[in-house]
Biotite code that builds the C-alpha atoms (Angstrom):
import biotite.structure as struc

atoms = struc.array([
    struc.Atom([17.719, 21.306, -57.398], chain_id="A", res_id=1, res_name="UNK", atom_name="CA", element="C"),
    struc.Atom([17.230, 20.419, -60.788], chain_id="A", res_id=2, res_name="UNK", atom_name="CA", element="C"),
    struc.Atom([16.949, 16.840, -62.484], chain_id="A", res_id=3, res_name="UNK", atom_name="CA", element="C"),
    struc.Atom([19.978, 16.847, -64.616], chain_id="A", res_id=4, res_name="UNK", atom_name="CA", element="C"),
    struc.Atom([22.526, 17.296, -61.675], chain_id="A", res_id=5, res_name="UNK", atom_name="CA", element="C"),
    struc.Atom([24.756, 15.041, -59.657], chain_id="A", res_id=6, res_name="UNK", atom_name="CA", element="C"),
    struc.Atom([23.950, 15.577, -56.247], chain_id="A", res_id=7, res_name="UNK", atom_name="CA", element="C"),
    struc.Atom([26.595, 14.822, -53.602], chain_id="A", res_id=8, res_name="UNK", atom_name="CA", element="C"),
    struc.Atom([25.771, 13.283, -49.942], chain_id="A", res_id=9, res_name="UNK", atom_name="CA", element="C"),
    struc.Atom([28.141, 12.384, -46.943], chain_id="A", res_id=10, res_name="UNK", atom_name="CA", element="C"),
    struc.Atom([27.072, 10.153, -44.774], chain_id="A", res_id=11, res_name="UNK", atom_name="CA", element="C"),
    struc.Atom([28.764, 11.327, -40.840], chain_id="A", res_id=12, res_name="UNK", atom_name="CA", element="C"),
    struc.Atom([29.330, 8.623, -38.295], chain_id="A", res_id=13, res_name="UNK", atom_name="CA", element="C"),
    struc.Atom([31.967, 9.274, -35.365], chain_id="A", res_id=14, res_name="UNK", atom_name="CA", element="C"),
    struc.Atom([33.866, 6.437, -36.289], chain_id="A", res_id=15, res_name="UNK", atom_name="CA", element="C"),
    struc.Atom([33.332, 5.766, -39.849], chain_id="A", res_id=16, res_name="UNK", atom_name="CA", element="C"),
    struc.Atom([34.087, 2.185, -39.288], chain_id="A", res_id=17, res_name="UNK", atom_name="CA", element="C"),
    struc.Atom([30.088, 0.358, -40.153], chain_id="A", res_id=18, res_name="UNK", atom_name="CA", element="C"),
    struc.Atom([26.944, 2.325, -40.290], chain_id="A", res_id=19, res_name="UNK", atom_name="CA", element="C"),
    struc.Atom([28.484, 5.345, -42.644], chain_id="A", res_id=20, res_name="UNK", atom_name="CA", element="C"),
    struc.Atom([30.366, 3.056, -44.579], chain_id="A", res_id=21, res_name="UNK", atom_name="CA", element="C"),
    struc.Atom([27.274, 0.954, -45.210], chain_id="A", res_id=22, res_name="UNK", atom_name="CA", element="C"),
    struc.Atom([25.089, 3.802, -45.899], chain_id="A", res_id=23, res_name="UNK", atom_name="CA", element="C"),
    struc.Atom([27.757, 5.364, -48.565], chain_id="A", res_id=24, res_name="UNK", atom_name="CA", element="C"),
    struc.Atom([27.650, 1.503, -50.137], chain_id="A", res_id=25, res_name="UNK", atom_name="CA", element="C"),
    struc.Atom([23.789, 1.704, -50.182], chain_id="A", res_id=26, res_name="UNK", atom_name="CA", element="C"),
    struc.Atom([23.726, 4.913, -51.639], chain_id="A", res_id=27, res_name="UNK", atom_name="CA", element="C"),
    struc.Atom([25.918, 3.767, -54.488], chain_id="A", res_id=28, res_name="UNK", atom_name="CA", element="C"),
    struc.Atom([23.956, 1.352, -55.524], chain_id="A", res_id=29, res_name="UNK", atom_name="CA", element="C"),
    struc.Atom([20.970, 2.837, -55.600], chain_id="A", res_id=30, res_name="UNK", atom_name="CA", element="C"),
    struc.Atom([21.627, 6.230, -56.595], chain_id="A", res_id=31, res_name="UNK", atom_name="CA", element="C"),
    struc.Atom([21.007, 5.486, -60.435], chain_id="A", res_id=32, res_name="UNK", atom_name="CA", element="C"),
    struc.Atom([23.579, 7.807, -61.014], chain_id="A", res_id=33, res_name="UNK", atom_name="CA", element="C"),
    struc.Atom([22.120, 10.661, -59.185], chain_id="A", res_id=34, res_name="UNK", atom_name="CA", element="C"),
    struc.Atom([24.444, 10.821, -56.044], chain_id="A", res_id=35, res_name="UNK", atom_name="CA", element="C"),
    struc.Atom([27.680, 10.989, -55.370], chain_id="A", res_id=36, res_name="UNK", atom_name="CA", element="C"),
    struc.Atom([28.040, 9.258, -52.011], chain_id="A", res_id=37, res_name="UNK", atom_name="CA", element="C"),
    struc.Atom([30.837, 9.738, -49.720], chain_id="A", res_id=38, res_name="UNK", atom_name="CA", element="C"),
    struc.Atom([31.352, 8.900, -45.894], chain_id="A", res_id=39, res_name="UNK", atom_name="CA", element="C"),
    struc.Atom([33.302, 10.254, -42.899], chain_id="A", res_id=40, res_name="UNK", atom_name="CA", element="C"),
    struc.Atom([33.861, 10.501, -39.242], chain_id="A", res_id=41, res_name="UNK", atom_name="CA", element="C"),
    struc.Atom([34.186, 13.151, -36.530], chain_id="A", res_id=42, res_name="UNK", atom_name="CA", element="C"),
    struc.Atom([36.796, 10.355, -35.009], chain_id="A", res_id=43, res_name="UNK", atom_name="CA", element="C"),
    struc.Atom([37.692, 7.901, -37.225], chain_id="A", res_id=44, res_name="UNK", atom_name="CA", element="C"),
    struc.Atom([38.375, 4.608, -36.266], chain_id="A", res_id=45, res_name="UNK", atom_name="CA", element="C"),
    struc.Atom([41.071, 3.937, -39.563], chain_id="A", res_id=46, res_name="UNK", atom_name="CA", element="C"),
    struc.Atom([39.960, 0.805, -39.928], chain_id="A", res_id=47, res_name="UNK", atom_name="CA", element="C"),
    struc.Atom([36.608, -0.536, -41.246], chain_id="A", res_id=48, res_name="UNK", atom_name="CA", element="C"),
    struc.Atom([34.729, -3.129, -38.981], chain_id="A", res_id=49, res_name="UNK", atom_name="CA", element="C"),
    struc.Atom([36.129, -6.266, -40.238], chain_id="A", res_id=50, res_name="UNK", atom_name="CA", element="C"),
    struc.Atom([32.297, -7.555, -40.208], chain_id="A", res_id=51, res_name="UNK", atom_name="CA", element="C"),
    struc.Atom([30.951, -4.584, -41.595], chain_id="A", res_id=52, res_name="UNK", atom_name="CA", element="C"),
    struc.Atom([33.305, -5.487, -44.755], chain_id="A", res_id=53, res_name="UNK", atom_name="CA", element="C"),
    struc.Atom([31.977, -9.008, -44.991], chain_id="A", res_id=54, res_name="UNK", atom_name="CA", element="C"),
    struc.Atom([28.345, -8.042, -44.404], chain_id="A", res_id=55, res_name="UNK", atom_name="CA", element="C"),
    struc.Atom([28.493, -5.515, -47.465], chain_id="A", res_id=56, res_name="UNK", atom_name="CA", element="C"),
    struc.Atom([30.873, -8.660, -49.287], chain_id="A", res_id=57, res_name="UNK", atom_name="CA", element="C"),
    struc.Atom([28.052, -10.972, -48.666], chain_id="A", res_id=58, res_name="UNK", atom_name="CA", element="C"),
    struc.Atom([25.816, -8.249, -49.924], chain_id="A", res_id=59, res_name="UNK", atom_name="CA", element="C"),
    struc.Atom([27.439, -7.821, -53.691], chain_id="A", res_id=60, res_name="UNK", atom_name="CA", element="C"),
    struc.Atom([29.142, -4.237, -52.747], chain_id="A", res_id=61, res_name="UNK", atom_name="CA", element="C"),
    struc.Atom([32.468, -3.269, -53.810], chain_id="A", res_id=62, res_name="UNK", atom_name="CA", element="C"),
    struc.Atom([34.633, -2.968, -50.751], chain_id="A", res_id=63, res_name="UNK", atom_name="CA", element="C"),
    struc.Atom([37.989, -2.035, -52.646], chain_id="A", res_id=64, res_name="UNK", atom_name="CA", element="C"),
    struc.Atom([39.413, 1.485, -51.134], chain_id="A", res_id=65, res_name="UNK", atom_name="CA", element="C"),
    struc.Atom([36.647, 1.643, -48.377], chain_id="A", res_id=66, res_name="UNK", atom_name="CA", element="C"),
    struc.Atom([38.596, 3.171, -45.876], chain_id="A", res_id=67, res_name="UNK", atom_name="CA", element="C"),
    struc.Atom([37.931, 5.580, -42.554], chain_id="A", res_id=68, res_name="UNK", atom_name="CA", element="C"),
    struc.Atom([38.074, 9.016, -42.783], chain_id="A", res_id=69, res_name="UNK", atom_name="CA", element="C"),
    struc.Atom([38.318, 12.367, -41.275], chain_id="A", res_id=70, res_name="UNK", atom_name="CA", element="C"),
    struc.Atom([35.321, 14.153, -41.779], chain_id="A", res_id=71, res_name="UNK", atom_name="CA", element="C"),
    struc.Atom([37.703, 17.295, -42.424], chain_id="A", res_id=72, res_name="UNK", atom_name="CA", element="C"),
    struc.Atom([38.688, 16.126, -45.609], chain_id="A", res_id=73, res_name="UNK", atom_name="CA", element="C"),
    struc.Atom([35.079, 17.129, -46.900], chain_id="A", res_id=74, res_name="UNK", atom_name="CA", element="C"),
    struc.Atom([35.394, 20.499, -45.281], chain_id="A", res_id=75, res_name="UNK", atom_name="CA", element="C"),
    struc.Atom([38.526, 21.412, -47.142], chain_id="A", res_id=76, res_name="UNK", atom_name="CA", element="C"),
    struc.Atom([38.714, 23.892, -50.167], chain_id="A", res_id=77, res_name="UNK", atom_name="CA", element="C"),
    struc.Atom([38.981, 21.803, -53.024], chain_id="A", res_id=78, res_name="UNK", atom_name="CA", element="C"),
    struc.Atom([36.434, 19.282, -51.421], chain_id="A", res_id=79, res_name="UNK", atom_name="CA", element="C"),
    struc.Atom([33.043, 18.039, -53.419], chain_id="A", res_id=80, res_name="UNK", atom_name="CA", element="C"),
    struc.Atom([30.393, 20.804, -52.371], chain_id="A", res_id=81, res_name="UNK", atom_name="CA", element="C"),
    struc.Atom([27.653, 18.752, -50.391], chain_id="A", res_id=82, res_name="UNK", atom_name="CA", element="C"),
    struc.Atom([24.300, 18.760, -51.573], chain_id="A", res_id=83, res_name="UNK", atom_name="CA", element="C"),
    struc.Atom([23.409, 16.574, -48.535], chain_id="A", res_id=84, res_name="UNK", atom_name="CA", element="C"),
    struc.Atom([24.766, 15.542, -44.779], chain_id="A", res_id=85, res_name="UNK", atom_name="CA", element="C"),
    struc.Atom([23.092, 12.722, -43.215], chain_id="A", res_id=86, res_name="UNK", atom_name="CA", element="C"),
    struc.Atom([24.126, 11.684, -39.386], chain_id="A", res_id=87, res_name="UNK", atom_name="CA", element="C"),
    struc.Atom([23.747, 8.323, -38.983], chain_id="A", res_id=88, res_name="UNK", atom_name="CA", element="C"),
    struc.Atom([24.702, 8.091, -34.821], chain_id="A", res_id=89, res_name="UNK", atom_name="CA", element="C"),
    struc.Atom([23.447, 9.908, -32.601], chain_id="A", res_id=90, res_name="UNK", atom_name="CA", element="C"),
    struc.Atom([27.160, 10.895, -31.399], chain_id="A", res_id=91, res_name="UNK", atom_name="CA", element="C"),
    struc.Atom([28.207, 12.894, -34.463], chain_id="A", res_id=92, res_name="UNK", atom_name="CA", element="C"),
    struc.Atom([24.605, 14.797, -34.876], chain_id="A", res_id=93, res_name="UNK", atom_name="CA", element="C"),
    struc.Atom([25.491, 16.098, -31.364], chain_id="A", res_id=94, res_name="UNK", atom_name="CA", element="C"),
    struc.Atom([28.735, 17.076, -32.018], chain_id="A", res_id=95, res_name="UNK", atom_name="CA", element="C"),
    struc.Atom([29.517, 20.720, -33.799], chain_id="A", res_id=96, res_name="UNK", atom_name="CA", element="C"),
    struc.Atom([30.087, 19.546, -37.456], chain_id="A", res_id=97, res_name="UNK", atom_name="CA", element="C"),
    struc.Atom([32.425, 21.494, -39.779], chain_id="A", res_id=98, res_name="UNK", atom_name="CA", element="C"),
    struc.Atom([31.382, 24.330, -42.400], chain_id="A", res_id=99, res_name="UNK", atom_name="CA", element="C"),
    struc.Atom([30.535, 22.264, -45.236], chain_id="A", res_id=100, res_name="UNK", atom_name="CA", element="C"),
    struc.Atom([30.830, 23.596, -48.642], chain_id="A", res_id=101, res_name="UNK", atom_name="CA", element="C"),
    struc.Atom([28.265, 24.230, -50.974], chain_id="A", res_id=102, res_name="UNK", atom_name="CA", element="C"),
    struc.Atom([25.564, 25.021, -47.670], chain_id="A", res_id=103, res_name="UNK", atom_name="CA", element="C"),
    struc.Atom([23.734, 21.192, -47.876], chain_id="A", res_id=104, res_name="UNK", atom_name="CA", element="C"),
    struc.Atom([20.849, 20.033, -46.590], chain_id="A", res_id=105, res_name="UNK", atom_name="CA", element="C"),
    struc.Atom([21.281, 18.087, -43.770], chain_id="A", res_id=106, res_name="UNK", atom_name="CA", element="C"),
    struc.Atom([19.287, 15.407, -41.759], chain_id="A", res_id=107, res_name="UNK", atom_name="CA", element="C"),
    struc.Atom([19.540, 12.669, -38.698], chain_id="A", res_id=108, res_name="UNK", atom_name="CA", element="C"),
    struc.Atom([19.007, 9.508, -39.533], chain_id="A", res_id=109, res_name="UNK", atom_name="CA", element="C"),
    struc.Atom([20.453, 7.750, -36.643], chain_id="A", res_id=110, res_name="UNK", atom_name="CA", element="C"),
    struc.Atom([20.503, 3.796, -36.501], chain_id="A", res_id=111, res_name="UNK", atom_name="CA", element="C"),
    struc.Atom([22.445, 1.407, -33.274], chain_id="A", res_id=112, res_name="UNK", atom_name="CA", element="C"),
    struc.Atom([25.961, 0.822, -33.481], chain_id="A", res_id=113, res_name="UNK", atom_name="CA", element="C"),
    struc.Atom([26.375, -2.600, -34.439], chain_id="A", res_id=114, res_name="UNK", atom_name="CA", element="C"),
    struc.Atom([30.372, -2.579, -33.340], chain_id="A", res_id=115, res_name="UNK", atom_name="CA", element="C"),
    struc.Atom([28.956, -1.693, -29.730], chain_id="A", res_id=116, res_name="UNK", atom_name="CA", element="C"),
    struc.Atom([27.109, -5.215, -29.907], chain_id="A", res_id=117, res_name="UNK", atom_name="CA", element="C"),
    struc.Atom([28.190, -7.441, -27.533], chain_id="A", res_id=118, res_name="UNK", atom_name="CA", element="C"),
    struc.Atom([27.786, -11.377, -27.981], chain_id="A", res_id=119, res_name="UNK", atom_name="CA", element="C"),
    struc.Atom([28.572, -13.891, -30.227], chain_id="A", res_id=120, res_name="UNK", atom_name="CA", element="C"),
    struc.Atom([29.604, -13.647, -33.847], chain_id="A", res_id=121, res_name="UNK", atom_name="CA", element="C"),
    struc.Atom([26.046, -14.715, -35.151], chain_id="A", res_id=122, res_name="UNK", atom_name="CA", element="C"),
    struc.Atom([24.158, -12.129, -32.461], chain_id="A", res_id=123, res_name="UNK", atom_name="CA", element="C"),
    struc.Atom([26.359, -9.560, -33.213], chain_id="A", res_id=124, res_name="UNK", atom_name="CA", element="C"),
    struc.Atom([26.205, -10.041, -37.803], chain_id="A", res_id=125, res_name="UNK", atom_name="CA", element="C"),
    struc.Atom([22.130, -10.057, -36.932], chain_id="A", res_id=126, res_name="UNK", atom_name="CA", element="C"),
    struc.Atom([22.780, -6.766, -35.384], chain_id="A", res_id=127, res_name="UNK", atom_name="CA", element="C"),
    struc.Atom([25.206, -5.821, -38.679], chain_id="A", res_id=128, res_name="UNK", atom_name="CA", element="C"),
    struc.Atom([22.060, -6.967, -40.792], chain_id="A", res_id=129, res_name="UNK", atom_name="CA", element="C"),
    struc.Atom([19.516, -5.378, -39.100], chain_id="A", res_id=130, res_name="UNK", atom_name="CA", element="C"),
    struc.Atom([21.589, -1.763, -39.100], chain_id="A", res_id=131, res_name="UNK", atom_name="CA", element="C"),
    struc.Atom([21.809, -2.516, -42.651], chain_id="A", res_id=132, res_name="UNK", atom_name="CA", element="C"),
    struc.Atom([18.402, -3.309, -43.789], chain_id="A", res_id=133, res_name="UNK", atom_name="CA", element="C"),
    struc.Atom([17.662, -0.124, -42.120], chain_id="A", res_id=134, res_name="UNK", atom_name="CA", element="C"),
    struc.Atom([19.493, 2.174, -43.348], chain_id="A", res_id=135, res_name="UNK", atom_name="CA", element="C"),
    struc.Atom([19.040, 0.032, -47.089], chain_id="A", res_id=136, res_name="UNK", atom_name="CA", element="C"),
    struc.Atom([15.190, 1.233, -46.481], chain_id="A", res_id=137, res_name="UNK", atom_name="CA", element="C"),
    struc.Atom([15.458, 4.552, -46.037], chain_id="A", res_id=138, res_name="UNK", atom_name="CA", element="C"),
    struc.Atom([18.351, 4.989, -48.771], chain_id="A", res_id=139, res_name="UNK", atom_name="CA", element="C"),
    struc.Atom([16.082, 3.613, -51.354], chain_id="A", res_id=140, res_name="UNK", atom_name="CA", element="C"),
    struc.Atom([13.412, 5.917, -50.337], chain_id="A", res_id=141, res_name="UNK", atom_name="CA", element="C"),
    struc.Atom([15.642, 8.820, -50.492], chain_id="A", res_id=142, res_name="UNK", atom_name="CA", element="C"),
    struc.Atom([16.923, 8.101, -53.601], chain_id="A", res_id=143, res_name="UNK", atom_name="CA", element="C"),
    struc.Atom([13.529, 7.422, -55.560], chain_id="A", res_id=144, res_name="UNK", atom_name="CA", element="C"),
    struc.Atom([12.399, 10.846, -54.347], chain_id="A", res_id=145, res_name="UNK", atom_name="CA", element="C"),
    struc.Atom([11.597, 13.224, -57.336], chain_id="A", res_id=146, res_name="UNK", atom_name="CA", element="C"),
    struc.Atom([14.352, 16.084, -55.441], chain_id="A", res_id=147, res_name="UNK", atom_name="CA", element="C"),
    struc.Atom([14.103, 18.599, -58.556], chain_id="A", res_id=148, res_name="UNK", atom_name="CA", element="C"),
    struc.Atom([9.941, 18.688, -57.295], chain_id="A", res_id=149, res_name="UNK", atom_name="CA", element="C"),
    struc.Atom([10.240, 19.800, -54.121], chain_id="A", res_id=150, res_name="UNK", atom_name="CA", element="C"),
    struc.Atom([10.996, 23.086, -52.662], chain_id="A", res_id=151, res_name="UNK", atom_name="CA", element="C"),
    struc.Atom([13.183, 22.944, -49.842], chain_id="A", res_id=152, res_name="UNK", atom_name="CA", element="C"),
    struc.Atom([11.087, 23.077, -47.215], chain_id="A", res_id=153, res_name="UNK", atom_name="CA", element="C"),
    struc.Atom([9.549, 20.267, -48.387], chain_id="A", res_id=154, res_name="UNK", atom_name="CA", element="C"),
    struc.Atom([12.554, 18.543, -48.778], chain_id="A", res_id=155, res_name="UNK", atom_name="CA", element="C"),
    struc.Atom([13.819, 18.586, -45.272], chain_id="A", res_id=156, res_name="UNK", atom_name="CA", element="C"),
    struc.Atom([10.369, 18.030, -43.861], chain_id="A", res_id=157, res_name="UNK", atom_name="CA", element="C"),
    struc.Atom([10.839, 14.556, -46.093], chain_id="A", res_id=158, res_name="UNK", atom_name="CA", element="C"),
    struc.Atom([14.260, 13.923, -45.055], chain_id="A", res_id=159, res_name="UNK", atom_name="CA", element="C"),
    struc.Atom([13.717, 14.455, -41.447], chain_id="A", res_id=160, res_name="UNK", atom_name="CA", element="C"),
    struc.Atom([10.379, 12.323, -42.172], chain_id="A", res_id=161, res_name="UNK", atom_name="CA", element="C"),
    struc.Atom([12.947, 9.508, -43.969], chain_id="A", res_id=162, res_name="UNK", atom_name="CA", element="C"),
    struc.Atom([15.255, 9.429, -40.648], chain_id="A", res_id=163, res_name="UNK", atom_name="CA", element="C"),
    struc.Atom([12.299, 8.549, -38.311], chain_id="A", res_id=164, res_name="UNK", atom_name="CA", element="C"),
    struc.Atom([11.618, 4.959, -40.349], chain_id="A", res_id=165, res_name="UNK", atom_name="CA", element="C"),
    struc.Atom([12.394, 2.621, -38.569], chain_id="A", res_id=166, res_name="UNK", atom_name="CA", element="C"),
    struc.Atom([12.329, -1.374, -39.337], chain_id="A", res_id=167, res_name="UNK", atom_name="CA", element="C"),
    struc.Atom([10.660, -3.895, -36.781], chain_id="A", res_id=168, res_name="UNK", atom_name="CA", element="C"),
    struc.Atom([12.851, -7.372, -36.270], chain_id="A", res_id=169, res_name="UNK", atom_name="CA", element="C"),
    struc.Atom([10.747, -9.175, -38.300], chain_id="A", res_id=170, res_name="UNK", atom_name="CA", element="C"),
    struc.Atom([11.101, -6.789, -41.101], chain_id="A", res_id=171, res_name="UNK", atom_name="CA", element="C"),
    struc.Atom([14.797, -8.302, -40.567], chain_id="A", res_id=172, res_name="UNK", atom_name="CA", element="C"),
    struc.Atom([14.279, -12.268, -39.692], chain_id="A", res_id=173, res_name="UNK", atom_name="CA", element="C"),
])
């Protein structure tokens, strides 16, 4: 790992349709041009969650070409080698994940599925937020850590350490 270099991460949903594509918009804005950030699915959805879209709207992000995607795409020769592979459900870090290239680190950083909330439109955007506050937290602290320091071991030990933060509702109100 060294301090000059453009590290690439994939965040791995099953569907690809909120919490991946949130976490790939997080980790574009605050990678300070550091990370590449990608997302994908072990079953894609094809769509994006119509209220994922307008959370990350309402948020500033770009949403032009967010789109669902095969997580084989990232497994392909000719692919971006991975430096990192975060799960973000605890479906796909179950699930036997493809060979990636490039041997990444990988971690499990599992939040709720806001698309399995049931309710009305403002119960179910307060579980939208609260996925994305979340995962906004424990982006920023990934992405402030000093990577070219550590030695590996330390590394995952942090990024394991990174997945078990978790934010308290009124972290979120």
């Amino acid at each position: 790992m060294t301090p000059e270099k453009t590290y690439n991460v994939l965040f791995l949903c099953t569907g690809n349709s909120a919490r991946s594509i949130m976490a790939e918009c997080l980790m574009r804005r605050w990678s300070n041009g550091r990370f590449n950030a990608f997302s994908a699915g072990s079953m894609p959805r094809g769509v994006v969650d119509p209220m994922a879209l307008d959370l990350l709207h309402r948020f500033n992000h770009p949403v032009d070409g967010l789109r669902s995607k095969d997580w084989n795409e990232f497994a392909r020769p000719g692919s971006p080698a991975l430096d990192f592979v975060f799960t973000v459900c605890d479906k796909a870090a179950g699930e036997p994940c493809p060979v990636w290239p490039g041997q990444p680190m990988t971690a499990h950083w599992g939040v709720e599925d806001p698309v399995e909330m049931v309710g009305t439109d403002e119960q179910r955007m307060r579980a939208f937020r609260r996925v994305y506050l979340e995962l906004d937290n424990r982006i920023k602290i990934f992405a402030s850590l000093r990577i070219d320091s550590l030695d590996r071991l330390t590394l995952k030990r942090r990024l394991d350490e990174i997945g078990r933060i978790h934010r308290t509702d009124a972290d979120v109100a």
